[in-house]
MITOR-44370 format. One record per atom (N, C-alpha, C): residue number from 1; atom name; z, y, x; chain; residue in one letter. Coordinates in pm, 1 decimal. Layout:
BEGIN
REC    k   a        zz        yy        xx  c  r
REC  NUM  CA         Z         Y         X  A  A
...
END
This chain:
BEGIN
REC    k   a        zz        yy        xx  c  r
REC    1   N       0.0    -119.0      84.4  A  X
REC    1  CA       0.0       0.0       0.0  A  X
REC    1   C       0.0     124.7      88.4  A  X
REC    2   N     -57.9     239.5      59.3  A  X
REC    2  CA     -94.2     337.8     126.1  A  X
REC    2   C      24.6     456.6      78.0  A  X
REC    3   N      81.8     507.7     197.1  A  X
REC    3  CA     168.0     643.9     188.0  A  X
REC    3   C     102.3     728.8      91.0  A  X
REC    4   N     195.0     840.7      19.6  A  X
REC    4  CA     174.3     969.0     -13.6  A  X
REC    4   C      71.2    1029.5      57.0  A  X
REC    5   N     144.6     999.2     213.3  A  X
REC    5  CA      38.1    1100.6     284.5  A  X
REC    5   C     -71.3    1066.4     318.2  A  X
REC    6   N    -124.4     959.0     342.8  A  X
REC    6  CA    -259.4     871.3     359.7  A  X
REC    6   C    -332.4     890.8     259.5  A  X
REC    7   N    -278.8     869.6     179.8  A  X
REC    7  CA    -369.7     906.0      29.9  A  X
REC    7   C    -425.6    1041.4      52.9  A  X
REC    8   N    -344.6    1168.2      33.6  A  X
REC    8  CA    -357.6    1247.7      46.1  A  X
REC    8   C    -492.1    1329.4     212.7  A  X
REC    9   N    -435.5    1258.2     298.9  A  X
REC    9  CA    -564.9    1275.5     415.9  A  X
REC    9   C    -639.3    1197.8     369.8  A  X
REC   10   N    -655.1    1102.7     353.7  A  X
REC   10  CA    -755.7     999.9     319.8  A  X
REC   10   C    -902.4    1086.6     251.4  A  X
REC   11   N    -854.7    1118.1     117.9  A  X
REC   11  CA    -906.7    1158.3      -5.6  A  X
REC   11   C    -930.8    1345.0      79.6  A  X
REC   12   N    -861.6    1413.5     152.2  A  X
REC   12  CA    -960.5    1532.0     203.2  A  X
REC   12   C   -1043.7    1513.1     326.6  A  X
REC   13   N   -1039.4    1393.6     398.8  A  X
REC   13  CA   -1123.7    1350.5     517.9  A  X
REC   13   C   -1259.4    1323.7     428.9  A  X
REC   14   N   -1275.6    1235.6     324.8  A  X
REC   14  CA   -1344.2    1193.1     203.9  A  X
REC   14   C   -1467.1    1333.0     171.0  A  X
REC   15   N   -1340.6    1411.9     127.4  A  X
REC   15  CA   -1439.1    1541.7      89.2  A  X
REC   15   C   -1496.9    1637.3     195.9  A  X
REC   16   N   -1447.3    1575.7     270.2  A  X
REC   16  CA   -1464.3    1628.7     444.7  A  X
REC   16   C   -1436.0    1780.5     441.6  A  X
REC   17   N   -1282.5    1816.3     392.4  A  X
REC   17  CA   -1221.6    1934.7     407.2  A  X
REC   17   C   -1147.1    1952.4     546.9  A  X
REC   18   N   -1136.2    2071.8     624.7  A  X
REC   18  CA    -978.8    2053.3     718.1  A  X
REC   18   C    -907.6    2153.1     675.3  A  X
REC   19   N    -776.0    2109.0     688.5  A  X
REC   19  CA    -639.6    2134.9     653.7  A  X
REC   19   C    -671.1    2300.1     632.5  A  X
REC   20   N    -744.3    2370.6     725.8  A  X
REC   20  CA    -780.0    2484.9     705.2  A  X
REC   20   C    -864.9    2546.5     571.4  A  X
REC   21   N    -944.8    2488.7     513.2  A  X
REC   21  CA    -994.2    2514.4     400.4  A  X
REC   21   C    -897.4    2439.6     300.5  A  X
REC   22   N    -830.6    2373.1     296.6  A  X
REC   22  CA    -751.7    2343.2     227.5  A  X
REC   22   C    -632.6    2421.2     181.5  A  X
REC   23   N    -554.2    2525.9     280.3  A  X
REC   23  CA    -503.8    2604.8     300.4  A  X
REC   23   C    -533.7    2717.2     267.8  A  X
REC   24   N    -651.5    2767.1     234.2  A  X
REC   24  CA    -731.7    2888.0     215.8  A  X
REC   24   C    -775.6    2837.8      51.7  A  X
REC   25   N    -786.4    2755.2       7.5  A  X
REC   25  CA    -824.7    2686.1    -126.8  A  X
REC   25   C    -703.6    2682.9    -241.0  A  X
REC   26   N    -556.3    2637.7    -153.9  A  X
REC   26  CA    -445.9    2597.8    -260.6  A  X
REC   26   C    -333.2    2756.2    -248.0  A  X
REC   27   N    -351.2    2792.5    -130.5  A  X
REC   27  CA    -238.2    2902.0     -61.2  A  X
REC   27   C    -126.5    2869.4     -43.0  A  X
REC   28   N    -145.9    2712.5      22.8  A  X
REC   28  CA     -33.9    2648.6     119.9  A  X
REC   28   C     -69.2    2635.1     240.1  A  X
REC   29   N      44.6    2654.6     319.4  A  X
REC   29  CA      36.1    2670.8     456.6  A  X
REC   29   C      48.2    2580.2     488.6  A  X
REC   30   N     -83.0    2539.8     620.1  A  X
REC   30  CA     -98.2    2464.6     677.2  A  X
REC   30   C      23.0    2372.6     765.6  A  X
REC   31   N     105.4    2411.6     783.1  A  X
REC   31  CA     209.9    2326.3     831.8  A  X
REC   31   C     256.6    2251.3     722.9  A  X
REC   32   N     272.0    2285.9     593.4  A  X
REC   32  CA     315.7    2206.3     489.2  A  X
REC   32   C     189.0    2120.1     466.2  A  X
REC   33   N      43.0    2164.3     494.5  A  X
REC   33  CA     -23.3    2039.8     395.2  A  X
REC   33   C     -38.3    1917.0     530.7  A  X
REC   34   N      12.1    1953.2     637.4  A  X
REC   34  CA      23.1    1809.9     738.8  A  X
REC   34   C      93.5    1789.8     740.2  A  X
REC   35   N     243.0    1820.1     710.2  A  X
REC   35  CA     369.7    1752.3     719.6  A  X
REC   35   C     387.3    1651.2     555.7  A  X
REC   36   N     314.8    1730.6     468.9  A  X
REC   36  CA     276.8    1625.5     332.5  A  X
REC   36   C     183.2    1509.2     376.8  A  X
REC   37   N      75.1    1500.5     448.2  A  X
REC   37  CA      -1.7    1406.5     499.0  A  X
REC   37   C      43.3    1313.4     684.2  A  X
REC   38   N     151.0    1372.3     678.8  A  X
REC   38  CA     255.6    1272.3     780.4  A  X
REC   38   C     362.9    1225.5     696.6  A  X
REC   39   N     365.5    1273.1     575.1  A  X
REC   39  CA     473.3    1203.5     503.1  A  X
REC   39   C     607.1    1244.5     536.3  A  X
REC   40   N     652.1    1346.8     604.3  A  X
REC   40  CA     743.8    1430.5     687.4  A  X
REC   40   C     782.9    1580.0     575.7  A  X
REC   41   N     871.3    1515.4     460.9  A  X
REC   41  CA     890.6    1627.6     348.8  A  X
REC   41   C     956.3    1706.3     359.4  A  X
REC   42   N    1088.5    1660.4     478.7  A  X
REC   42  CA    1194.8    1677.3     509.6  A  X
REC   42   C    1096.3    1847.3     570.4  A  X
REC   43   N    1005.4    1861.5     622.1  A  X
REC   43  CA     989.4    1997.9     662.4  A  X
REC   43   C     981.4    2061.1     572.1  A  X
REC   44   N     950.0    2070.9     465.0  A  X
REC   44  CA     914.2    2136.7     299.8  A  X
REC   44   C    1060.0    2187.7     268.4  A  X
REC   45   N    1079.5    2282.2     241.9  A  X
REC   45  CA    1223.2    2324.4     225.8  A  X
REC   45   C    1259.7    2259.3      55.9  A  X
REC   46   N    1326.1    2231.8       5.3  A  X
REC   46  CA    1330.1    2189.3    -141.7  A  X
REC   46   C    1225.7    2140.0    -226.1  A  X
REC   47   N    1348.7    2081.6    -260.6  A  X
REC   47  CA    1266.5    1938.2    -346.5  A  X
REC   47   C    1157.3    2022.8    -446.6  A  X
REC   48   N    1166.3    2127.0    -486.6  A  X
REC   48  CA    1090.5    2150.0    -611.4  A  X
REC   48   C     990.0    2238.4    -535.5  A  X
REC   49   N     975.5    2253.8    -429.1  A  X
REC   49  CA     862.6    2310.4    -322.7  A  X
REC   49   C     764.8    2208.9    -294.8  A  X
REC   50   N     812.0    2082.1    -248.5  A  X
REC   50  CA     740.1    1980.2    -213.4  A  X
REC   50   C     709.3    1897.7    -359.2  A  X
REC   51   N     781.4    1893.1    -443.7  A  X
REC   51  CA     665.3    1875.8    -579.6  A  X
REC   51   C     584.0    1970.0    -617.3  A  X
REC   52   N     579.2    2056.6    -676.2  A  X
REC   52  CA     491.3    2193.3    -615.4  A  X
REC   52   C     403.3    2144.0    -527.5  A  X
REC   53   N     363.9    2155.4    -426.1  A  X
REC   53  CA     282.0    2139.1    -365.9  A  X
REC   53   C     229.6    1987.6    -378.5  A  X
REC   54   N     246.0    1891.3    -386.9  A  X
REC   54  CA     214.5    1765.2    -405.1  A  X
REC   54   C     115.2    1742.3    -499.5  A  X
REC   55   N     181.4    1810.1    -641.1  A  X
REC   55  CA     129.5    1808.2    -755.5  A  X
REC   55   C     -28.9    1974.9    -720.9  A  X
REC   56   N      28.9    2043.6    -684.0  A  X
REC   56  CA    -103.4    2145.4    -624.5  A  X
REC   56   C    -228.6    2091.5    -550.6  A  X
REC   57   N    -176.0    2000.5    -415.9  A  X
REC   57  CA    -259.2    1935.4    -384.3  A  X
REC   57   C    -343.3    1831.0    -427.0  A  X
REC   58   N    -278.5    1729.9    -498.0  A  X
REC   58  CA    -347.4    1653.4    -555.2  A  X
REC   58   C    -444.1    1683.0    -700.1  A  X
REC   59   N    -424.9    1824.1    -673.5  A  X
REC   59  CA    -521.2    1848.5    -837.4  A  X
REC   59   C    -615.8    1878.5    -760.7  A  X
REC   60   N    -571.7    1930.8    -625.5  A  X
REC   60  CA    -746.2    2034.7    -581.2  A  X
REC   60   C    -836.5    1890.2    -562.2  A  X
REC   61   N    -753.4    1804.3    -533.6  A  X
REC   61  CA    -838.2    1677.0    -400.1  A  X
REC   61   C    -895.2    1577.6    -550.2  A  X
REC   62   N    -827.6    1617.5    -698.7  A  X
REC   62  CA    -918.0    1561.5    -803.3  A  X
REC   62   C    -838.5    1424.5    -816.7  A  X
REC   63   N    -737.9    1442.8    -799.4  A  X
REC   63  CA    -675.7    1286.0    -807.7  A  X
REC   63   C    -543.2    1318.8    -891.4  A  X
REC   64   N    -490.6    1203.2    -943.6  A  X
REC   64  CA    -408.3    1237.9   -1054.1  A  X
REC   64   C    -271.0    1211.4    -965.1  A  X
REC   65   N    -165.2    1341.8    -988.7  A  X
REC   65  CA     -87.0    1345.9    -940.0  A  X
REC   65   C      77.4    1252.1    -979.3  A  X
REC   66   N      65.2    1216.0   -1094.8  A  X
REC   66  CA     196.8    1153.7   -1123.3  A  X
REC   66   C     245.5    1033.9   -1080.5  A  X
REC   67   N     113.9     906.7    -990.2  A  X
REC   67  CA     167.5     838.5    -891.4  A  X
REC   67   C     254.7     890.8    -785.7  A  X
REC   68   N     163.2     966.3    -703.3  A  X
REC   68  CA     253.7    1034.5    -642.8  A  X
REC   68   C     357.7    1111.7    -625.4  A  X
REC   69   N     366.4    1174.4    -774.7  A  X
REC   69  CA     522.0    1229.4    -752.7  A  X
REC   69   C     613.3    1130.6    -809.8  A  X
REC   70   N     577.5    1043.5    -866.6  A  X
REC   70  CA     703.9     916.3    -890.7  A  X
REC   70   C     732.9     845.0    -767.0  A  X
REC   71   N     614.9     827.9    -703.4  A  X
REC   71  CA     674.6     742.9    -554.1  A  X
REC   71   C     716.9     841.6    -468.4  A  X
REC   72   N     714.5    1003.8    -437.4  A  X
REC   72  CA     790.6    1048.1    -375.7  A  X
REC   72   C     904.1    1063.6    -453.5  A  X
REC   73   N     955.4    1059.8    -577.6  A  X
REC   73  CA    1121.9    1046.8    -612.6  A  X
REC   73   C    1148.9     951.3    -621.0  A  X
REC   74   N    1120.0     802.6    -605.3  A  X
REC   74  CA    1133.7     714.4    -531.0  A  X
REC   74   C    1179.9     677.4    -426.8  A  X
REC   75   N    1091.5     738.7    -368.0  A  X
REC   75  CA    1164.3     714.8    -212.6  A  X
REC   75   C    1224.1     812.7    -162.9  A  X
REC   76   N    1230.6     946.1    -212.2  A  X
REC   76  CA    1352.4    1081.3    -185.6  A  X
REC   76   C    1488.1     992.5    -266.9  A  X
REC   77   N    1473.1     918.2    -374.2  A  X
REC   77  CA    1591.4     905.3    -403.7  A  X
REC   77   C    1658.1    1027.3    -499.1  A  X
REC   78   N    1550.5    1105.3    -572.8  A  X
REC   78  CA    1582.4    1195.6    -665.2  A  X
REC   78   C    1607.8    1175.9    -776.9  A  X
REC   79   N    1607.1    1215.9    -864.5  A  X
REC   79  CA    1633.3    1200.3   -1005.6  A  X
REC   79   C    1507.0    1179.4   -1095.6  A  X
REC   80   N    1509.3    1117.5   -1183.8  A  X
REC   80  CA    1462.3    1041.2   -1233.6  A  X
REC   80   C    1423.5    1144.0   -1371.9  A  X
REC   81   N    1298.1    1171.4   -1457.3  A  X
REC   81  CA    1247.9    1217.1   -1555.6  A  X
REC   81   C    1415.2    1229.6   -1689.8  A  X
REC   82   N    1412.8    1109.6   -1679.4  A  X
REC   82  CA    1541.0    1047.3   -1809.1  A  X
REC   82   C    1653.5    1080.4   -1757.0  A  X
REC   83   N    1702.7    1096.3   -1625.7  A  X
REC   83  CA    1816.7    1196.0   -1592.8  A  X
REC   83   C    1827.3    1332.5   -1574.1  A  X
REC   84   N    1688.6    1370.1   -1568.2  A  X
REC   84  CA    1680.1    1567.9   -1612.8  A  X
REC   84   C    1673.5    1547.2   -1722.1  A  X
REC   85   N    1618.4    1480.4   -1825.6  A  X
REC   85  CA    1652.3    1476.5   -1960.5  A  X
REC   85   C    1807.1    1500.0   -2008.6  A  X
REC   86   N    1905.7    1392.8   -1966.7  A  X
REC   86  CA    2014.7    1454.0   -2002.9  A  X
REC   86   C    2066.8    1597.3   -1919.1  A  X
REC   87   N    2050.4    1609.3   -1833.5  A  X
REC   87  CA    2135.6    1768.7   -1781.7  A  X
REC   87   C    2038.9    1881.7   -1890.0  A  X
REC   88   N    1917.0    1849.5   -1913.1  A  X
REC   88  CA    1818.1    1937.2   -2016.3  A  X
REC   88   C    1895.8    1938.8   -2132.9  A  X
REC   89   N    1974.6    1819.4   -2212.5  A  X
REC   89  CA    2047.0    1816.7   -2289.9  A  X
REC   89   C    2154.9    1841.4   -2317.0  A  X
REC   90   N    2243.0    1857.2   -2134.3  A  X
REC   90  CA    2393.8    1928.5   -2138.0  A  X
REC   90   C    2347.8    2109.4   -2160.7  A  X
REC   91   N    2292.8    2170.8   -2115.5  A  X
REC   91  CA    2234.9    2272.7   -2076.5  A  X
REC   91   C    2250.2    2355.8   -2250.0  A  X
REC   92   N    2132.3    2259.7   -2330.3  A  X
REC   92  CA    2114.4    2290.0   -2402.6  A  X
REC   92   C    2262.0    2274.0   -2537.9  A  X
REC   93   N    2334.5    2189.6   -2504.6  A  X
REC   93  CA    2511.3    2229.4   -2591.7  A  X
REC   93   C    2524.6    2317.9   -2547.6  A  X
REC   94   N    2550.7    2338.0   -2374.1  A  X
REC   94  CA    2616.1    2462.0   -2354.0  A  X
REC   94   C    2552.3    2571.2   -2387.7  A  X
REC   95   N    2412.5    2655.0   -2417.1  A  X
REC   95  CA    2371.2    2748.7   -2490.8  A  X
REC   95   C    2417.3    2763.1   -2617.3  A  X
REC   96   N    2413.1    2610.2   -2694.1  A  X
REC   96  CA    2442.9    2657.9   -2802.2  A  X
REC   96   C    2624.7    2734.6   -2841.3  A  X
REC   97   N    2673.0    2654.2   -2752.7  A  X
REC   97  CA    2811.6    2696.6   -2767.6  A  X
REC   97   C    2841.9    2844.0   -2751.9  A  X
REC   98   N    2766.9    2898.9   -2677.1  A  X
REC   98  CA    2771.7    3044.6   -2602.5  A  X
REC   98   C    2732.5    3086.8   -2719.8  A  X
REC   99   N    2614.1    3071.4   -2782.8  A  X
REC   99  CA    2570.1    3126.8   -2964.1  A  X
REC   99   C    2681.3    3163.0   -3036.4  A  X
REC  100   N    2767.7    3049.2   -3038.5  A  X
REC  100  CA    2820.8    2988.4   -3162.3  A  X
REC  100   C    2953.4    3114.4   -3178.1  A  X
REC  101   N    3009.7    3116.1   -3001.0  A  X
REC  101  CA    3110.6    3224.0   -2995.4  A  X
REC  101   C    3051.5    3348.9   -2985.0  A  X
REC  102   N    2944.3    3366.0   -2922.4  A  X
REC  102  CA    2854.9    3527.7   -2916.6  A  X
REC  102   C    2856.8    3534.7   -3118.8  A  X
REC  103   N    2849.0    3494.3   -3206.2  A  X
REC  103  CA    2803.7    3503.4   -3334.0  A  X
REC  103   C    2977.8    3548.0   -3356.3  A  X
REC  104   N    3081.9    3470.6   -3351.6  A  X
REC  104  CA    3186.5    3438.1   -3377.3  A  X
REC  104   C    3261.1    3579.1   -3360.4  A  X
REC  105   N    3215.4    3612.8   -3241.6  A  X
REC  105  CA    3285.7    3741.0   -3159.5  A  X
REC  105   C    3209.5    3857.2   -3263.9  A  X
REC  106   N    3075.1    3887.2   -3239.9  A  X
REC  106  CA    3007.3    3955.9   -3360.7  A  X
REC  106   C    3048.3    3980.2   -3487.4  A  X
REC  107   N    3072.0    3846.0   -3558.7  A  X
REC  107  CA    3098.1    3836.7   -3705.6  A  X
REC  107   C    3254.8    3908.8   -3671.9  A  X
REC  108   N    3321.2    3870.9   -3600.0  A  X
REC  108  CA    3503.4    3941.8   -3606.9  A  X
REC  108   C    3513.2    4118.6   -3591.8  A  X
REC  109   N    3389.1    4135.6   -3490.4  A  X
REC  109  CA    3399.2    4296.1   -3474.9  A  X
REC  109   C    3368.1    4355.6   -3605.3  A  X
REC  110   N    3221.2    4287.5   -3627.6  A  X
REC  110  CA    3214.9    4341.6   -3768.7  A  X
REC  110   C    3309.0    4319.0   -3841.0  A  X
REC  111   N    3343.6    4265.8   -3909.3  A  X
REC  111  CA    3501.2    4234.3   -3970.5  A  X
REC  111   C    3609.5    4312.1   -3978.3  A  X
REC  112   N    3657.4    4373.4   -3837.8  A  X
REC  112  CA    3748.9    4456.8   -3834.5  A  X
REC  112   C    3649.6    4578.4   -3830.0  A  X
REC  113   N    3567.0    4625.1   -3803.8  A  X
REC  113  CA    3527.2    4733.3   -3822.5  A  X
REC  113   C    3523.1    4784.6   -3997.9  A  X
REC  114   N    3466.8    4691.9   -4063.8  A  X
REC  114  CA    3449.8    4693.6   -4183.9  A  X
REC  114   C    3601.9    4711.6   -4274.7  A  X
REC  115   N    3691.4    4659.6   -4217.8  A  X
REC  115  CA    3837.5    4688.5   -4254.6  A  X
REC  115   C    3899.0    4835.0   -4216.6  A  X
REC  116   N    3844.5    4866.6   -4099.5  A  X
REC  116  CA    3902.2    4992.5   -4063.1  A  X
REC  116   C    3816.5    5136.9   -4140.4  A  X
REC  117   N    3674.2    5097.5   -4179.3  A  X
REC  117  CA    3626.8    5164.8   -4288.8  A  X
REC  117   C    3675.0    5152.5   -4397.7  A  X
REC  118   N    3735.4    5042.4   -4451.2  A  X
REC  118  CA    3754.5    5036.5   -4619.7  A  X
REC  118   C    3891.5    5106.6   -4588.7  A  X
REC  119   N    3977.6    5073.7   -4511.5  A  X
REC  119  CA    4074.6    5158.6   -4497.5  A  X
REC  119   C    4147.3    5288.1   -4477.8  A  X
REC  120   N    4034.6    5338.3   -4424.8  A  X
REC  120  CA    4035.2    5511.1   -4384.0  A  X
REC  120   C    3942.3    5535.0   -4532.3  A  X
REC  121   N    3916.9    5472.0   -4594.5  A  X
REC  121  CA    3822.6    5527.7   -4731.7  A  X
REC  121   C    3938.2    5539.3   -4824.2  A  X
REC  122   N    4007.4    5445.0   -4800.8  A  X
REC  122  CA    4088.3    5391.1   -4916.7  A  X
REC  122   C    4261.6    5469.8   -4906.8  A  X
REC  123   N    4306.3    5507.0   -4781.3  A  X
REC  123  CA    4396.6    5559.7   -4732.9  A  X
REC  123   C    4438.2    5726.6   -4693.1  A  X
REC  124   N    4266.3    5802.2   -4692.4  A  X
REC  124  CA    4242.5    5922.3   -4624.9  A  X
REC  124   C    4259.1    5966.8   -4760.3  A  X
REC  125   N    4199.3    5961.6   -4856.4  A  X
REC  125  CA    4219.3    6032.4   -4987.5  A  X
REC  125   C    4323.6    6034.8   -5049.8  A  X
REC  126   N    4428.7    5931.2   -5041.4  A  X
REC  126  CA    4565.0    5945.8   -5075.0  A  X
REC  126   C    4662.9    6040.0   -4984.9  A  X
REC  127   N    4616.7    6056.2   -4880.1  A  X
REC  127  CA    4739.5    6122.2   -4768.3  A  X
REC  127   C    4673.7    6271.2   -4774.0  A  X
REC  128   N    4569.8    6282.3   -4833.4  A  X
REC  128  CA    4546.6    6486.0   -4895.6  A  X
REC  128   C    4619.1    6491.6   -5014.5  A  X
REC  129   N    4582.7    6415.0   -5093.3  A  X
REC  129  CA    4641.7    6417.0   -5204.2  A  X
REC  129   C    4718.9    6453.3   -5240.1  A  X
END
């Protein structure tokens, strides 16, 4: 079975690109698109840089990218589609909760505001009186 990065040189040797038009084509720098085709990610600063680019590259070179980014979180040892699913799903309680008291806090100001009007309505005309 062939590396990430083999694939990846393989398939621009193919189209008979160098790293230089490749670079000038995606507006990744050439140190990243050979350290992706040495298979050397660890130079790519973050994980969501080197998907990014993975998934960039493999669209220019016409090849479908989601082998490859499953076998690089594979073998990075990242997280898995169905485990950003749940933090997507903690994320999303905790917004709602922030709603629930942002509404809560709202509905109370109004509340006492609305009391301190009926009250100066209801109180100011008796104390001229």
């Amino acid at each position: 079975m062939t590396s990430i990065g083999q694939t990846l040189a393989e398939e621009r040797r193919r189209r008979k690109a160098s790293v230089k038009d490749v670079e000038k084509a995606i507006k990744i720098r050439a140190k990243y698109i050979s350290a992706m085709e040495r298979d050397e990610f660890k130079e790519i600063i973050g994980e969501a840089y080197v998907l990014g680019f993975l998934k960039t590259y493999a669209q220019w070179l016409e090849i479908d990218p989601q082998p490859l980014l499953e076998s690089y979180r594979e073998k990075a040892g990242t997280s898995s589609p169905a485990k950003r699913d749940v933090f997507a799903a903690r994320d999303r309680e905790v917004k709602t909760r922030r709603r629930r008291f942002l509404f809560g806090f709202v509905f109370l100001a109004a509340f006492v505001i609305l009391i301190i009007i009926l009250t100066t309505q209801f109180f100011l005309p008796l104390a001229r009186g």
